[in-house]
MIKEBA-939066 format. One line per 3 residues: number of its first residue (from 1); for each residue x, y, z of N, C-alpha, C. Coordinates in Angstrom, 2 decimals, padded with zeros to 5 digits. Layout:
N
NUM	X Y Z X Y Z X Y Z; ...
// end
This chain:
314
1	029.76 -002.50 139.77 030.05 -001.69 140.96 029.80 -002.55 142.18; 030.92 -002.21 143.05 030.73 -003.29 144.46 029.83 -002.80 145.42; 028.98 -003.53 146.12 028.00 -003.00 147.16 028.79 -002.37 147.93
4	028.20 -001.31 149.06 028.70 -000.89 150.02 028.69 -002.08 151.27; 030.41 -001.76 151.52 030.64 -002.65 153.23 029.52 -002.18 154.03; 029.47 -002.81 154.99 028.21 -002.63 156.04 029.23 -001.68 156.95
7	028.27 -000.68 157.44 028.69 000.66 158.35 029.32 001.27 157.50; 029.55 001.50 156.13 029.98 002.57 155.21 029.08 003.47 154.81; 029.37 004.58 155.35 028.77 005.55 155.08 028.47 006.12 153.38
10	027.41 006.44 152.88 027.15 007.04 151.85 028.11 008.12 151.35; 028.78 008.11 150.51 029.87 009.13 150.15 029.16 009.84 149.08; 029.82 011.10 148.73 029.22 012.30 147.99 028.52 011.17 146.67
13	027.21 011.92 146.06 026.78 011.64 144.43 026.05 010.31 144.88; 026.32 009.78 146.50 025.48 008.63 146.36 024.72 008.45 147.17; 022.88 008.01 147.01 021.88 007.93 147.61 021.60 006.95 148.77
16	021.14 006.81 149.49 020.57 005.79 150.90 019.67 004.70 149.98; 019.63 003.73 150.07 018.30 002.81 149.63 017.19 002.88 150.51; 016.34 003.18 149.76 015.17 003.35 151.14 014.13 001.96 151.26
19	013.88 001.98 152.13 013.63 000.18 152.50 012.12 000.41 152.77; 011.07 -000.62 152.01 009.47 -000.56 153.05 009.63 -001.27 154.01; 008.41 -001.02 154.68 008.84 -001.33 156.36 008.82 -003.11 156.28
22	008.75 -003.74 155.13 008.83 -004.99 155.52 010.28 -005.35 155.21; 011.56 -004.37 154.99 012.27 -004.67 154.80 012.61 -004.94 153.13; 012.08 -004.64 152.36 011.73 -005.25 150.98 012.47 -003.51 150.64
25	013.04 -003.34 149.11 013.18 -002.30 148.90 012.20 -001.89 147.89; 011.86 -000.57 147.94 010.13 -000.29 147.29 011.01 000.22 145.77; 012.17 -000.23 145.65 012.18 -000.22 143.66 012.03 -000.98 142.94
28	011.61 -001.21 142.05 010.74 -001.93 140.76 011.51 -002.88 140.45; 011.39 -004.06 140.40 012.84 -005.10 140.13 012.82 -005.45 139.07; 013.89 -005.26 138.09 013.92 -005.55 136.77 013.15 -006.96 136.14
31	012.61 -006.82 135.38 012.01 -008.21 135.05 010.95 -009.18 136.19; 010.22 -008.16 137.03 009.15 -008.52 137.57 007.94 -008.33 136.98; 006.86 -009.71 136.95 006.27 -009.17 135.66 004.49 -009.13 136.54
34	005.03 -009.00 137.82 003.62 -008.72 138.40 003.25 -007.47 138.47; 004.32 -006.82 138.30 003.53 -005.16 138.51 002.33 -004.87 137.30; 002.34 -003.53 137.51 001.13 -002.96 137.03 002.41 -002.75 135.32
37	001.59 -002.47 134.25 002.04 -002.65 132.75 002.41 -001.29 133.04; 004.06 -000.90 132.45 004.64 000.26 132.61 005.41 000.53 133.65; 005.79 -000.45 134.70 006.22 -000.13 136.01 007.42 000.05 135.82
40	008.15 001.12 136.49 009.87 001.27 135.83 009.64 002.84 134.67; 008.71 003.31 134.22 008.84 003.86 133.93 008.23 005.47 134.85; 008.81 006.48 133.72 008.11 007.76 134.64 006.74 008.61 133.87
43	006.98 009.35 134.18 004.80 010.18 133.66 004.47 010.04 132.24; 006.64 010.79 131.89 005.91 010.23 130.40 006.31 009.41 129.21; 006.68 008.50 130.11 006.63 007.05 129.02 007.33 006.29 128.96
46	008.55 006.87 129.18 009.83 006.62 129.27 010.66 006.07 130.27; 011.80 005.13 129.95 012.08 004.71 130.84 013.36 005.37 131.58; 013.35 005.10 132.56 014.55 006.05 133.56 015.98 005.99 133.44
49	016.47 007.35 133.09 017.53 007.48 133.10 018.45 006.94 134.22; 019.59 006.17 133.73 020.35 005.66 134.93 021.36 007.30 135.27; 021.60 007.32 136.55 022.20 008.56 136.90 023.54 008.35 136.71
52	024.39 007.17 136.45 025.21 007.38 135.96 025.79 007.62 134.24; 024.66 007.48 133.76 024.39 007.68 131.99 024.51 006.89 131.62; 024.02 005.27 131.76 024.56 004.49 131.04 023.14 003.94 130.85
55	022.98 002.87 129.92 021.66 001.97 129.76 021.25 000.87 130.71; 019.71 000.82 131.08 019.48 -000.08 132.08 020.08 -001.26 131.25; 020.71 -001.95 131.91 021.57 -003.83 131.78 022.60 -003.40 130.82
58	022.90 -002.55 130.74 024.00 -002.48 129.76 025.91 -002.63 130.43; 026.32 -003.83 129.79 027.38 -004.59 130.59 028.29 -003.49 130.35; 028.32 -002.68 129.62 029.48 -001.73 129.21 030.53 -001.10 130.75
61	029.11 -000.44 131.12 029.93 -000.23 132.53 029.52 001.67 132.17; 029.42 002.51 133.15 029.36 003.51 133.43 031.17 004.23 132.87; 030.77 005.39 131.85 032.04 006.26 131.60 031.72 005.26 130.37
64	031.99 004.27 129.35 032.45 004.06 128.70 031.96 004.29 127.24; 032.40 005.14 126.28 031.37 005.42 125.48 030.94 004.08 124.28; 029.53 004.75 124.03 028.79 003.72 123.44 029.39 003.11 121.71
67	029.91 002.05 121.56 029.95 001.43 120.39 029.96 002.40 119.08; 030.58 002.71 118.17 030.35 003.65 117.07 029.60 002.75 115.96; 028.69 003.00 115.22 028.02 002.39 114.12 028.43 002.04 112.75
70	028.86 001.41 112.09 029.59 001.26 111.16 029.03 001.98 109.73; 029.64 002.48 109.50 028.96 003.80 108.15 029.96 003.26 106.93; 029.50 001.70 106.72 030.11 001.05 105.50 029.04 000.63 104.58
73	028.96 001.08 103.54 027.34 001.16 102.54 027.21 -000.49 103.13; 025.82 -000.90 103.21 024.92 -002.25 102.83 025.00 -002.20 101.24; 025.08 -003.47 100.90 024.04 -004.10 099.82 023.01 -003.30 099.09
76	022.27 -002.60 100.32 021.22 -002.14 099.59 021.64 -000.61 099.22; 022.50 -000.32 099.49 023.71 000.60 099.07 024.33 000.51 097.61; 025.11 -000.60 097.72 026.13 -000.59 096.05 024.86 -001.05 095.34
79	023.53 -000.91 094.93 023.08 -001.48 093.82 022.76 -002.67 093.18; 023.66 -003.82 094.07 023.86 -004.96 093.86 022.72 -006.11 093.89; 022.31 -006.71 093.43 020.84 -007.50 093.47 020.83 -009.30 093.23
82	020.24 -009.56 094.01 020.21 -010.82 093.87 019.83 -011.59 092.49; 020.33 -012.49 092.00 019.89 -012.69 090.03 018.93 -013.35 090.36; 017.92 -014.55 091.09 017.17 -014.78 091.46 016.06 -014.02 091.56
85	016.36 -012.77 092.05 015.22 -011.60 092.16 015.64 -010.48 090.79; 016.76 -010.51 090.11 016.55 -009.83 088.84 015.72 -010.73 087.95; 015.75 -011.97 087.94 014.86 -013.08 087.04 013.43 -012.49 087.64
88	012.91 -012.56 088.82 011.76 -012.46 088.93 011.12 -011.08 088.73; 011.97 -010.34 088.84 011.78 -008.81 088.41 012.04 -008.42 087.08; 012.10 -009.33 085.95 012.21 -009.30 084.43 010.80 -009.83 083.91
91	009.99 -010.25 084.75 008.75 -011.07 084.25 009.20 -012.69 084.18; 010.79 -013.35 084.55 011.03 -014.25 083.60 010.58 -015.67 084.72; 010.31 -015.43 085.97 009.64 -016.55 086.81 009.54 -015.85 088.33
94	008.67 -016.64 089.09 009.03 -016.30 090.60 010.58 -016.62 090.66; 011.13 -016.17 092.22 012.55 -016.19 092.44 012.79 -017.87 092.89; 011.70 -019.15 093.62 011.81 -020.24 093.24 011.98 -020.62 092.15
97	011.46 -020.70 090.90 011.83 -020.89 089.45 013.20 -020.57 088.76; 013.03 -018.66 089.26 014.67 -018.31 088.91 015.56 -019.51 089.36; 015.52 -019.89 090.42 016.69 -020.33 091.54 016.92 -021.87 090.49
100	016.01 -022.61 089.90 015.68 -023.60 088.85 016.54 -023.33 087.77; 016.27 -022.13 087.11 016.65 -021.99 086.14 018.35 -021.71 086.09; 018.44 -021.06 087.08 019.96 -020.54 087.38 020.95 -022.27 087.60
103	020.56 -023.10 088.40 021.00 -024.27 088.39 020.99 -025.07 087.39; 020.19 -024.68 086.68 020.09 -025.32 085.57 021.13 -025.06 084.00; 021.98 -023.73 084.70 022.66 -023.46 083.56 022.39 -022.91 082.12
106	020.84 -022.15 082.72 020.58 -021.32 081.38 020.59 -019.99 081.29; 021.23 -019.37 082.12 020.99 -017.93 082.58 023.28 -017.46 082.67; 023.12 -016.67 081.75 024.08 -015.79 081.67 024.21 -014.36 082.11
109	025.65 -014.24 083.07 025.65 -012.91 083.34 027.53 -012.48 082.77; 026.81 -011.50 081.97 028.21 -010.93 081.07 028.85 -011.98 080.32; 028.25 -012.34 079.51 028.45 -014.06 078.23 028.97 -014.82 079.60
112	028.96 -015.03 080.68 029.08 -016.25 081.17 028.37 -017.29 082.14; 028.28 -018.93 081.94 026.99 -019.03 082.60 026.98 -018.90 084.20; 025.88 -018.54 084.96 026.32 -018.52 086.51 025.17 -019.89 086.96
115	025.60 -021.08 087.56 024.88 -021.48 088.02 024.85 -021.83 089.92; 025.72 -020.45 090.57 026.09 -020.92 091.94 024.47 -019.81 092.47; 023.69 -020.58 093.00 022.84 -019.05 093.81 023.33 -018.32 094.53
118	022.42 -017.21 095.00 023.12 -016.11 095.58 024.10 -015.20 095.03; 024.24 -015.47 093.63 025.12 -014.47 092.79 024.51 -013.23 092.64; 025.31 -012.01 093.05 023.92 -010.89 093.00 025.00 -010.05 091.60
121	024.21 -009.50 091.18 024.29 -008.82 089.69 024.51 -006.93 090.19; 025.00 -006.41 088.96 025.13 -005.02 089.17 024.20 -004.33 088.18; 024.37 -003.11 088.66 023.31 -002.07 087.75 023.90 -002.14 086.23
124	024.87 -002.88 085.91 026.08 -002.70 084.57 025.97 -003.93 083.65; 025.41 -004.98 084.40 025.86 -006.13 083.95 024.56 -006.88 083.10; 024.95 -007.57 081.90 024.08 -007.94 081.12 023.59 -009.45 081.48
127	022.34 -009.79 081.50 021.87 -010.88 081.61 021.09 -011.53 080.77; 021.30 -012.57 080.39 020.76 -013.36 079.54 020.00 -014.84 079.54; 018.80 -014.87 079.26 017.90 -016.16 079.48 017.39 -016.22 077.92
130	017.32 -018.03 077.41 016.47 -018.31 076.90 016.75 -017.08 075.02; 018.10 -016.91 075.25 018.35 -015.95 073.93 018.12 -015.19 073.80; 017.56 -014.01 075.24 017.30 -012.64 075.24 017.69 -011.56 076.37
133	018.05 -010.53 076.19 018.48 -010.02 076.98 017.73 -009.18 078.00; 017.96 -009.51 079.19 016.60 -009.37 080.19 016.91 -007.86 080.59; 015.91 -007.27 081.94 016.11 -006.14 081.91 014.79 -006.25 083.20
136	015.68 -005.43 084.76 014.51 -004.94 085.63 013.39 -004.22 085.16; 012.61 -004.92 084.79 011.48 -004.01 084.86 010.31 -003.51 086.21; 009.76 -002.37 085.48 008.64 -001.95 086.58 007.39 -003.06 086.87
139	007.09 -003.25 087.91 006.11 -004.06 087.97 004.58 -003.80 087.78; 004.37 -004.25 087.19 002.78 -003.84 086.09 001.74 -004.93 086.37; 000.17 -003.99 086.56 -000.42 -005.02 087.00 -001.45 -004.60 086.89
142	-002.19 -004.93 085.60 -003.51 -005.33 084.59 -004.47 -005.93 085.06; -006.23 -004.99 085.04 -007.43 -005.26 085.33 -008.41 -005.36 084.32; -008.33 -006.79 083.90 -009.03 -006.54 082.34 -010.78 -007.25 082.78
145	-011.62 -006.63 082.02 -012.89 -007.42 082.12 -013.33 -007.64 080.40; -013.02 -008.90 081.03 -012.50 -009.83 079.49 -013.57 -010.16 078.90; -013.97 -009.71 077.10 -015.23 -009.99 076.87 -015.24 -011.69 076.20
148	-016.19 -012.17 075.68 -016.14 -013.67 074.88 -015.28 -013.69 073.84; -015.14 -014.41 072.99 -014.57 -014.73 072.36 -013.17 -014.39 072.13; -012.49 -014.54 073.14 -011.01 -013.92 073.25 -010.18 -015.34 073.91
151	-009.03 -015.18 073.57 -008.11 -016.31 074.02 -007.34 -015.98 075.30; -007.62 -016.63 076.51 -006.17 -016.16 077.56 -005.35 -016.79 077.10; -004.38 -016.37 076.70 -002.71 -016.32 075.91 -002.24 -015.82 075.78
154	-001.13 -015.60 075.65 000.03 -014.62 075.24 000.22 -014.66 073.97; -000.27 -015.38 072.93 -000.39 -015.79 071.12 -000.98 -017.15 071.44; -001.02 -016.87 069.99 -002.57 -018.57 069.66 -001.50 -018.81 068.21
157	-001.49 -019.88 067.91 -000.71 -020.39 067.04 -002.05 -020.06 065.77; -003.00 -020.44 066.06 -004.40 -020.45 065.24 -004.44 -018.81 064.56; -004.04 -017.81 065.37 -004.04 -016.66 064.96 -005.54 -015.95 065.55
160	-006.05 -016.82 066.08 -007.26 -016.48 067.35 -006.84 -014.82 068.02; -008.47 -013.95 068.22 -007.31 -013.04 069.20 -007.51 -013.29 070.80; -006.93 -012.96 071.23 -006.18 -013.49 072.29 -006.80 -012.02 073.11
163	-006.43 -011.90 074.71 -006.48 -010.97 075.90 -005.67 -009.98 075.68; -004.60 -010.25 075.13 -003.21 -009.56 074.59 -003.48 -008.14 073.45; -004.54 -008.59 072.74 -004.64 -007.37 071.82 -005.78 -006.56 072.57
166	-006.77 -006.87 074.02 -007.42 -005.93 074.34 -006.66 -005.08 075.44; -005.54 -005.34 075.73 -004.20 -004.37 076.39 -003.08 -003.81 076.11; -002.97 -003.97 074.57 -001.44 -003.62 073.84 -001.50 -002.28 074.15
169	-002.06 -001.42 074.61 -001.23 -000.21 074.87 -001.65 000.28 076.75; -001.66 -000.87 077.02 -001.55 -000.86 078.52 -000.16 -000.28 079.22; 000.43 -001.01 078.47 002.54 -000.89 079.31 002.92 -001.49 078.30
172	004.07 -000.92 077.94 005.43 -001.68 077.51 006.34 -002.69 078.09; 006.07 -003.04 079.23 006.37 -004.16 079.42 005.78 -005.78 079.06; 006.32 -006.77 079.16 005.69 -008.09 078.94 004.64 -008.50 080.11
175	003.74 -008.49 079.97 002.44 -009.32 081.28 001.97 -009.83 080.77; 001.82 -011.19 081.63 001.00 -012.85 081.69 -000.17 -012.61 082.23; -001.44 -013.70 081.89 -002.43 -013.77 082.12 -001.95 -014.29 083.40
178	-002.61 -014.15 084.91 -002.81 -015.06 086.00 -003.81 -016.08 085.91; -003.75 -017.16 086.01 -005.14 -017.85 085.43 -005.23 -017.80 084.09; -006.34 -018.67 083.82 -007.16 -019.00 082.50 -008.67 -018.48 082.80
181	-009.00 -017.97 082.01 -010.69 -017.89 081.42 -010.83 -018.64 080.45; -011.57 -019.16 080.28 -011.54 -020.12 078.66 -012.02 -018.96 077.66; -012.23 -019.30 076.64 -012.98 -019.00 074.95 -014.24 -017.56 075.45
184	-014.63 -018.27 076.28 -016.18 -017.99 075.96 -016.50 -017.43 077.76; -015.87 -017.35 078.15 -016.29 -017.13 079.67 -015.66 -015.59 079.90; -016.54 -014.47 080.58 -016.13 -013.35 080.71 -015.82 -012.83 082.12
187	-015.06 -011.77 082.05 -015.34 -011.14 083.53 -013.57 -010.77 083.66; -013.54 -010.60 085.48 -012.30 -010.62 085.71 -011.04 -011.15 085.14; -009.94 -010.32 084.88 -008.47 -011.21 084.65 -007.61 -010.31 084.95
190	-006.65 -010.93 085.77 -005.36 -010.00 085.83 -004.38 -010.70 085.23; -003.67 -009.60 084.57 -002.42 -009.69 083.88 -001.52 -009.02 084.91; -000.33 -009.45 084.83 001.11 -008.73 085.26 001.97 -009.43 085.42
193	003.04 -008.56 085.44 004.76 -009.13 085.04 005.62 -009.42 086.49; 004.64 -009.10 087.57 005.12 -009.95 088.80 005.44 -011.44 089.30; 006.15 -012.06 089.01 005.83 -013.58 088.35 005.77 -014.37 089.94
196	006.34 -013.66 090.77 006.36 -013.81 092.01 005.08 -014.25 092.92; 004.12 -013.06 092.58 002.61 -012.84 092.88 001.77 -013.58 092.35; 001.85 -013.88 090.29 001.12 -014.84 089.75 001.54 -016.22 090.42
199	002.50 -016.85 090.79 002.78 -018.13 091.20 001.87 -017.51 092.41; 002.17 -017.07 093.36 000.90 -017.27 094.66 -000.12 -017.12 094.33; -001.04 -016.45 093.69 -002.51 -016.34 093.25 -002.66 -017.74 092.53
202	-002.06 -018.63 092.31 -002.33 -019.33 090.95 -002.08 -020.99 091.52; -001.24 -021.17 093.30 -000.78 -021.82 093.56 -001.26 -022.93 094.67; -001.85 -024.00 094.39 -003.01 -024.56 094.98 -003.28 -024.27 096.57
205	-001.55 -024.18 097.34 -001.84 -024.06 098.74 -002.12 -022.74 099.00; -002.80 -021.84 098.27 -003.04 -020.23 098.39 -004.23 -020.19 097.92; -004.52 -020.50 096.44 -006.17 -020.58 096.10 -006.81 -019.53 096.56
208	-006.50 -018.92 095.34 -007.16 -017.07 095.27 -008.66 -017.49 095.36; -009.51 -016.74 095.61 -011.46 -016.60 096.09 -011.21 -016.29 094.68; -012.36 -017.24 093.82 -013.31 -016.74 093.13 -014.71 -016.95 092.45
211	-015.19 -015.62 092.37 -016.82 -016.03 092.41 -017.14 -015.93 091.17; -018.29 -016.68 090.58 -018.77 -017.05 089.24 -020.23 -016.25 089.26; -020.66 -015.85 087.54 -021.79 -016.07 088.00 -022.66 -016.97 086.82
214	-023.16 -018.18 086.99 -023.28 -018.80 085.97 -024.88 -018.85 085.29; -024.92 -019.19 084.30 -026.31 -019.06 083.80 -026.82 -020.79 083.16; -026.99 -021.16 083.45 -027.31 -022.38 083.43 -028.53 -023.21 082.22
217	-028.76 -024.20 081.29 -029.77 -024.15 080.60 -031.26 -024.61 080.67; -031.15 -025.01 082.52 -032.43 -025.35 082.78 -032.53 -025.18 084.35; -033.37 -025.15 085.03 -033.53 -024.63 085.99 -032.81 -025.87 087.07
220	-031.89 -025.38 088.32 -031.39 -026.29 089.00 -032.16 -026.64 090.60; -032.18 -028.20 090.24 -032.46 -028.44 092.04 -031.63 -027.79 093.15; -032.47 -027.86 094.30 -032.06 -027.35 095.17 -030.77 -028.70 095.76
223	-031.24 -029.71 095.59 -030.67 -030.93 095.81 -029.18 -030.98 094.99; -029.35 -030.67 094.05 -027.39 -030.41 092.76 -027.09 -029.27 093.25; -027.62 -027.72 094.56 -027.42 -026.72 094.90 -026.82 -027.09 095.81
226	-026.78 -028.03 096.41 -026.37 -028.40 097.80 -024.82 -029.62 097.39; -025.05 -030.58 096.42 -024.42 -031.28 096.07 -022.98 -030.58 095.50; -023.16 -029.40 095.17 -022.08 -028.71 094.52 -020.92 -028.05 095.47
229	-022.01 -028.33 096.75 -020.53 -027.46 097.93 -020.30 -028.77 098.60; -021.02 -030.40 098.98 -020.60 -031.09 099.48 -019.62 -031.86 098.73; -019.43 -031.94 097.40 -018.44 -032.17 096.12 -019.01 -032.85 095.35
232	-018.26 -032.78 093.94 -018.66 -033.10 092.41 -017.64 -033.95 092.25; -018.18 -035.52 091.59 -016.66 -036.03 091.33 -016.24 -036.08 090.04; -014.91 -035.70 089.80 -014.83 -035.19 088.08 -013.84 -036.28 088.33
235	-013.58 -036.20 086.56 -012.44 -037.40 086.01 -010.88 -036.96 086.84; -010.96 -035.40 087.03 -009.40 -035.74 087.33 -009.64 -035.49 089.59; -010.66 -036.03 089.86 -010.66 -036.10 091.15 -011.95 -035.04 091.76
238	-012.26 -035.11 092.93 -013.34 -034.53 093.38 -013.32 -032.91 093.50; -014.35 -032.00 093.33 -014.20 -030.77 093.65 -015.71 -030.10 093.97; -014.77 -029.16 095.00 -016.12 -028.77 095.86 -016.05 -027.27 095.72
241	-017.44 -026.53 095.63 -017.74 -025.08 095.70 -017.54 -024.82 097.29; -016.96 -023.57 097.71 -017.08 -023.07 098.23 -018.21 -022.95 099.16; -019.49 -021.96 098.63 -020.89 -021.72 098.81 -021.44 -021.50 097.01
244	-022.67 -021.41 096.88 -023.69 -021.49 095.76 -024.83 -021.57 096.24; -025.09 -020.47 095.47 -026.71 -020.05 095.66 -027.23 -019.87 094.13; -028.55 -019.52 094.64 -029.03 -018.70 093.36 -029.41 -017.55 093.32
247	-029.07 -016.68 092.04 -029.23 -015.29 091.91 -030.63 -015.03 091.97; -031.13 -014.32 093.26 -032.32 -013.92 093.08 -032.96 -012.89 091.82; -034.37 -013.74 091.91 -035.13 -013.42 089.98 -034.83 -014.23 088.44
250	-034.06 -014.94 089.13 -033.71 -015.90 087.89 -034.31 -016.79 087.46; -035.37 -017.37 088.43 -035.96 -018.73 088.04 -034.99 -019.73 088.31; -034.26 -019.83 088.92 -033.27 -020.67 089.15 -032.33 -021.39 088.19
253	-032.24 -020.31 086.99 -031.52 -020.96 086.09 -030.42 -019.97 085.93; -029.83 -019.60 087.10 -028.39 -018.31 087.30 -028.06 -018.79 088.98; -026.80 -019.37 088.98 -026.39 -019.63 090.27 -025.23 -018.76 090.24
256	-025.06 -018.73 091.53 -023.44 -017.82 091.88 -022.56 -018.72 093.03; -021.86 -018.66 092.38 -021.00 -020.03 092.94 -019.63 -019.16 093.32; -018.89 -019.56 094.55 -017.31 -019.61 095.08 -016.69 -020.63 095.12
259	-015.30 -020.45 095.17 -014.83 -021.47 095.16 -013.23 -021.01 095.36; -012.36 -021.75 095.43 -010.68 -021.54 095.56 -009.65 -022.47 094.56; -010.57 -023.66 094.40 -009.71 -024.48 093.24 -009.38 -024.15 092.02
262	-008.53 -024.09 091.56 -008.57 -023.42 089.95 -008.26 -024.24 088.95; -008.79 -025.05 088.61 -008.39 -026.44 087.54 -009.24 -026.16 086.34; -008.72 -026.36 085.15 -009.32 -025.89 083.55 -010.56 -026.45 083.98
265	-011.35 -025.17 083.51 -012.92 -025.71 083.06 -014.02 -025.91 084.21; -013.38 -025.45 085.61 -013.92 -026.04 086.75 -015.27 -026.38 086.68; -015.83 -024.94 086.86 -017.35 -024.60 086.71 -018.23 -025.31 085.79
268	-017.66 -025.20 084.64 -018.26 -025.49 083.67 -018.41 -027.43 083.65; -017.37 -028.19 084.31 -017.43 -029.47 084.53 -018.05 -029.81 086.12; -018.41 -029.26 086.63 -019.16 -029.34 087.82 -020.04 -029.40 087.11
271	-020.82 -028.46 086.75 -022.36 -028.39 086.30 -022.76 -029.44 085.31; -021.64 -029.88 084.22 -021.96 -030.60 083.80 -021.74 -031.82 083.78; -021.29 -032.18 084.85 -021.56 -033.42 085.68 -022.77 -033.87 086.31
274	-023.47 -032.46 086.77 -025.04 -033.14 087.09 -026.15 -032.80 086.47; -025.18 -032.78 084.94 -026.68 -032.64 083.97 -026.71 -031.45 083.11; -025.96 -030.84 083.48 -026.62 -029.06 083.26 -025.50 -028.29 081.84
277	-025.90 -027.36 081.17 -025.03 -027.11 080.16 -025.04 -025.29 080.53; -023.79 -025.25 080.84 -023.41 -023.52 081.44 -023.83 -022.91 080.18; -025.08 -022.11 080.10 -024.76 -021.26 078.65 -023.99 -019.84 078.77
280	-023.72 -019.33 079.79 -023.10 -018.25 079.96 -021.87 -018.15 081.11; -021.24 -017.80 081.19 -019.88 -017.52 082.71 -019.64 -016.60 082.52; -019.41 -015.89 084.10 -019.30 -014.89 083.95 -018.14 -014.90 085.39
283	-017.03 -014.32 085.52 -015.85 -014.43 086.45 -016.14 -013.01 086.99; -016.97 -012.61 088.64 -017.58 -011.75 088.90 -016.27 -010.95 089.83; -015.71 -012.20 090.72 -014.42 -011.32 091.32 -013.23 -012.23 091.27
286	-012.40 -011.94 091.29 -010.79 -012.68 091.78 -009.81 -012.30 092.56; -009.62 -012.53 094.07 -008.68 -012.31 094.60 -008.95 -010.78 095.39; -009.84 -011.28 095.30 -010.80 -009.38 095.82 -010.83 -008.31 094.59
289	-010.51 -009.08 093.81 -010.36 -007.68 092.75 -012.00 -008.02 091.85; -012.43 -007.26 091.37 -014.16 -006.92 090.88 -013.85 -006.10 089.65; -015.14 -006.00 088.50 -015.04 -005.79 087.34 -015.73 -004.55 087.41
292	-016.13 -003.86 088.51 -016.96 -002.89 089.37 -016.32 -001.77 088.34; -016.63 -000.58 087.46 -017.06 000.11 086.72 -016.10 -000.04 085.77; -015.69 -001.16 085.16 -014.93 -001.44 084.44 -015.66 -001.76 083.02
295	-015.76 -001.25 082.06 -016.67 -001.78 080.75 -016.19 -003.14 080.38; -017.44 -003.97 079.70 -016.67 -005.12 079.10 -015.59 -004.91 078.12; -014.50 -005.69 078.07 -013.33 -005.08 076.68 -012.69 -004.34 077.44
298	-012.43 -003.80 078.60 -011.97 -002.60 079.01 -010.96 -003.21 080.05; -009.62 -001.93 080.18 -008.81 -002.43 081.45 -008.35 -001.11 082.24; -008.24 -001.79 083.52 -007.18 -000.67 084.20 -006.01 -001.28 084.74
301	-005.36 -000.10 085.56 -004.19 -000.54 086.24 -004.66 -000.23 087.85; -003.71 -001.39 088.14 -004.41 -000.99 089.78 -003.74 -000.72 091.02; -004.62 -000.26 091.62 -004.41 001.14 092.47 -003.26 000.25 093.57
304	-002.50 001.49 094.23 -001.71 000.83 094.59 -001.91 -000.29 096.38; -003.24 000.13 096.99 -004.24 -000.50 097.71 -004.32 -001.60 097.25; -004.82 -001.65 095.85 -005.21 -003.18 095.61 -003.99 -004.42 095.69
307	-002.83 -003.80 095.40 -001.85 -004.29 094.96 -001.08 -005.21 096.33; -001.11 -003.88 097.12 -000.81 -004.61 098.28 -002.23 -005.47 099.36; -003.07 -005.32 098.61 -003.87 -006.71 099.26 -003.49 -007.90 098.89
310	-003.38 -007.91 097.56 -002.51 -008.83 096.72 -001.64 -009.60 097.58; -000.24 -009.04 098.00 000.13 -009.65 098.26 000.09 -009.60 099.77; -000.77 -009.56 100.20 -000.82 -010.39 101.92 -001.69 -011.34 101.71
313	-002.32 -012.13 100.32 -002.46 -012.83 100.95 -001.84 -014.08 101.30; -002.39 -015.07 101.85 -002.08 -016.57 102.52 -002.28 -017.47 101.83
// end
C-alpha cells in the first residue's frame, strides 16, 4: 500500500498516525529488540490483529485468501517404511548396520535383492535376511538380575545355560543381551530387540554408567584406591574408573567402583593387575537402570519412563 501524498487528507476506514512529541511515531517497530519482552502485543498475549485481516509481514497483500493446505496423505499415511528402519525394527541391526547390510546385497524384498537405500517397504511385502523371513516387531525390553553361573548368550555351543533360559517366557519376540556379564558375575542386564538402542548403550562414544560392586580377596590400599581412577594399564591399553571407594563395613575388602568403558573382563583385570583376585561381582546399576526389588534369577519389563531415559541418552 502507497503512503499518503502530503496534504491528503485521511479518507473513510483510515486512521491519523499519531506522532510523540519528538516527532518519532509511538508504534512498536517491527523487529526492535530493545523494547520491553512482549512489545507488539496486547493484555492477552497475543499478537495484534492487522485491521485489514491479513498477517503481520505477510507479502500476500490484504483481500487475498490464505494458501489452501494440501490434504494429500504423507508417508506416514500410506504405511510405507523405510527397510533400514524395518531391519532395525525386526531385532536384525541398528538402521546404520541395516544400511550395511542392504548394500551389501543380502536383504530381499518380495524374492528380490534391494541394494539402493531409502527403499521404503509396505505393510504387504515380504522381507528377507540371512534365510529368514523378518517381521516388525514390538519393541521389548528386558530387566534381568542375572544370577552366577549363567552364560550372556543367545546359545552356548557347550550346551552351558545361558541368560536366555532365565527369560523364555518373557516375550515372543527375539532379544539380545546389551553387554556381557561374564560366567560368574551377577546383577544388572538388559535384554531387548531394539538394536538401535543396544548399539548406543554399548557404543564407546556413549558409554552407558556402570557401577560394580566388587568383593575383593584381600584387603585394598588406599594407594591401588586411588590408582584405579588415575588408570590401570592393561594389555589391550589403559583404563580408568570413573570414582571407587569402599563399601562402608567391609574391612576394605568390597570396593564400589564406576566406570563407562565396557571392554571384556574390565573390573576383574583392573584389580588384577594390582594384585588382587575379584572373588565376587556384582553389576549394581546400568544405564540408570538398578536391580532395586528385583530377585536374583528374576526379570521385568520396563516401565515405559525407563525406556525413554534410555534413549536420551548422549
Amino acid at each position: 500500500m502507497a503512503p499518503n501524498r502530503p496534504g491528503r487528507k485521511p479518507g473513510p476506514g483510515r486512521r491519523p498516525k499519531r506522532s510523540s512529541p519528538d516527532g518519532r511515531s509511538d508504534r512498536p517497530r517491527t523487529g526492535d529488540r530493545s523494547g520491553a519482552k512482549g512489545a507488539g502485543r496486547n493484555a492477552e498475549g497475543r499478537s495484534p490483529a492487522r485491521r485489514d485481516g491479513g498477517r503481520p509481514n505477510d507479502k500476500r497483500g490484504p483481500g487475498k485468501p490464505a494458501r489452501a493446505r494440501s490434504t494429500k496423505p504423507t508417508s506416514a499415511d500410506d504405511g510405507l517404511v523405510r527397510l533400514n528402519r524395518y531391519l532395525a525394527q525386526s531385532g536384525v541391526a541398528s538402521r546404520r548396520e541395516a544400511d550395511t547390510l542392504i548394500q551389501a546385497g543380502v536383504v530381499t524384498v518380495n524374492g528380490k535383492v534391494v541394494t539402493e537405500l531409502g527403499t521404503k517397504v509396505a505393510p504387504g511385502d515380504v522381507v528377507h535376511y540371512g534365510g529368514q523371513r523378518l517381521s516388525m516387531e514390538q519393541k521389548r525390553y528386558v530387566l534381568l538380575n542375572k544370577p552366577k553361573d549363567f552364560i550372556t548368550t543367545t546359545a552356548d555351543p557347550a550346551d552351558r545355560r545361558t541368560v536366555m533360559n532365565l527369560i523364555a517366557h518373557a516375550c515372543t519376540e527375539r532379544v539380545y543381551p546389551v553387554g556381557r556379564l561374564d560366567r560368574m558375575t551377577t546383577g544388572v542386564l538388559l535384554l531387548t530387540n531394539d538394536g538401535e538402542l543396544a548399539k548406543k548403550l554399548t557404543h564407546p562414544s556413549h558409554g552407558a554408567e556402570k557401577i560394580y560392586h566388587a568383593t575383593l580377596d584381600q584387603p585394598v590400599s588406599a594407594a591401588h584406591l586411588k590408582q584405579l581412577v588415575d588408570g590401570v594399564e592393561l594389555e589391550d591399553g589403559p583404563a580408568q574408573a570413573d570414582e571407587a571407594s569402599f563399601v562402608p563395613g567391609s574391612d576394605r575388602h568390597e570396593v564400589g567402583i564406576k566406570l563407562h568403558i565396557g571392554r571384556n573382563r574390565i573390573v576383574r583385570r583392573m584389580f588384577e593387575a594390582l594384585g588382587y583376585k575379584v572373588v565376587k561381582l556384582d553389576r549394581v546399576l546400568f544405564a540408570g537402570l538398578t536391580k532395586k526389588d528385583l530377585p536374583r534369577g528374576k526379570w521385568r519389563h520396563l516401565r515405559e519412563k525407563e525406556v525413554t531415559l534410555l534413549k536420551r541418552i548422549r
